[in-house]
C-alpha positions in Angstrom: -10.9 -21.8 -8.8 -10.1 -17.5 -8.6 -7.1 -17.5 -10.9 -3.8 -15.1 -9.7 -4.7 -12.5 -12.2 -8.1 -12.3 -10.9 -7.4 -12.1 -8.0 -4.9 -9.4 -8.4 -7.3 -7.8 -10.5 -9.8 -7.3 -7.7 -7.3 -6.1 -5.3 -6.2 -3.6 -8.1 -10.0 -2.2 -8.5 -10.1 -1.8 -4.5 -7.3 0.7 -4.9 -8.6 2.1 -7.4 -11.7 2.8 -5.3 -9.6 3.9 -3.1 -8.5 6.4 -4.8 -12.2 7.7 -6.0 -12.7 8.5 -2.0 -8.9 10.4 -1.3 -9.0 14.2 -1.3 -6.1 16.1 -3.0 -3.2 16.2 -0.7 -3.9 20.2 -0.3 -7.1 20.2 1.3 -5.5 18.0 3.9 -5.0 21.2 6.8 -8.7 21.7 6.3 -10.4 18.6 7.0 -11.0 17.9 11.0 -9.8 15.2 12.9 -12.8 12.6 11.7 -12.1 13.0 8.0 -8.1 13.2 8.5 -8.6 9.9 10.1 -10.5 8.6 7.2 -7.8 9.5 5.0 -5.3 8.0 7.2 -7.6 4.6 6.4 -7.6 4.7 2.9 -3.6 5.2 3.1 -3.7 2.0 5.2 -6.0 0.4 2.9 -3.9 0.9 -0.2 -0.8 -0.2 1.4 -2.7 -3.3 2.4 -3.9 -3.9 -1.0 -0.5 -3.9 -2.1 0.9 -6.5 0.2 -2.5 -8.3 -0.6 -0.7 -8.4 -4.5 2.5 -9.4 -3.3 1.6 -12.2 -1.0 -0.6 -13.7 -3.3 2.3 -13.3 -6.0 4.6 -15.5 -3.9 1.5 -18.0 -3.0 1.9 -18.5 -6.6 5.2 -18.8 -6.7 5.3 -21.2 -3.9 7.7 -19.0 -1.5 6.3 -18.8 2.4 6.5 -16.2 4.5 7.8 -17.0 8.0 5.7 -15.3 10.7 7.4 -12.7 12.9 7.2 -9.1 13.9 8.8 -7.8 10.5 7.0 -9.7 8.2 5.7 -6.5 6.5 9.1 -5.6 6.1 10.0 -9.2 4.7 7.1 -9.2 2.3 8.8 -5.9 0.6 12.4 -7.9 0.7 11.5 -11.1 -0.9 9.4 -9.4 -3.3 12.0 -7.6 -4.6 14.5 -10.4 -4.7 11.9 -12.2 -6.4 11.9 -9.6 -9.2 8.2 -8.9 -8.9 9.0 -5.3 -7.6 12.2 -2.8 -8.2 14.5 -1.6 -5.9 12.8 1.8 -6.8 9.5 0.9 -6.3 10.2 -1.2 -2.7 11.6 2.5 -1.8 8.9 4.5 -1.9 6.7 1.9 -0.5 9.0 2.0 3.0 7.0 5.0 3.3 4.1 3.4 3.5 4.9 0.6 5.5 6.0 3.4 8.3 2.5 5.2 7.9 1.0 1.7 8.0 2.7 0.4 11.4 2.2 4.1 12.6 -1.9 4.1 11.5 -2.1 0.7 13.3 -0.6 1.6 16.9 -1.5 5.4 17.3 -4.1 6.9 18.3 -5.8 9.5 15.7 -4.8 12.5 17.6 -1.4 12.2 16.8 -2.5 12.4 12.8 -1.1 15.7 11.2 -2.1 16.6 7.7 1.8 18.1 7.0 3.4 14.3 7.4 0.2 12.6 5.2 0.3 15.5 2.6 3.5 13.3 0.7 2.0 10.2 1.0 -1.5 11.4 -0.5 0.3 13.1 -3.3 2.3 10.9 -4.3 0.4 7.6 -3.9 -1.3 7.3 -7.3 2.0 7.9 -8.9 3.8 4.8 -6.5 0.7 2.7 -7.6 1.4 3.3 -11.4 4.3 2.1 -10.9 3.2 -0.6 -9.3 1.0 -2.2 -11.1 3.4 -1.3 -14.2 6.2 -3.8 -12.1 3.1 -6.5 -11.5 2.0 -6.6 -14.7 3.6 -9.3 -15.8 1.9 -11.3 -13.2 -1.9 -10.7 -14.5 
């Protein structure tokens, strides 16, 4: 049987990846539409990968999730009030919960490198920090 820390461990080297493949948030204005979409995936994928960790934190913990349309939302909630994530941290990753119910209902013409520059630059730093608050769980 995987163990929690392995599999948070995997999810962890996924981002990671992801961040091999992300462009600096300044060449963002010159990529065209194909490769600003692509970026716009790997911001979806890392926020995925996060909420990958954090549901497979509460699995752990035994704490279910109801279903509904805000359950992304929820995940960030009861993961703070669980203590595996600050205040801080649940913050900036409203951000990305935006972008991510954005990415999934829009169609990639409405991607514009200004609103993604933030969440490019400052996404490695928000995953530090992170895995520095999951630690404890590996």
């Amino acid at each position: 049987m995987v163990s929690l820390s392995q599999k948070i461990q995997v999810e962890l080297e996924n981002i990671d990846a992801i961040f091999v493949q992300m462009p600096p948030y300044l060449n963002l204005p010159q990529l065209s539409l194909l490769e600003l979409a692509g970026v716009a995936a790997l911001l979806h994928n890392f926020y995925n990968g996060i909420e990958n960790i954090l549901k497979q934190i509460l699995l752990f913990k035994k704490i279910i999730l109801v279903e509904s349309q805000s359950w992304h939302k929820d995940l960030l909630e009861r993961a703070t009030t669980e203590g595996i994530i600050s205040e801080v941290c649940k913050s900036q990753m409203g951000q990305y919960l935006a972008f991510r119910h954005f990415f999934s209902h829009a169609y990639a013409l409405d991607l514009y490198p200004e609103k993604m520059e933030p969440l490019v630059e400052n996404s490695q730093k928000l995953f530090s920090i992170f895995k520095n608050e999951i630690n404890k769980f590996i």
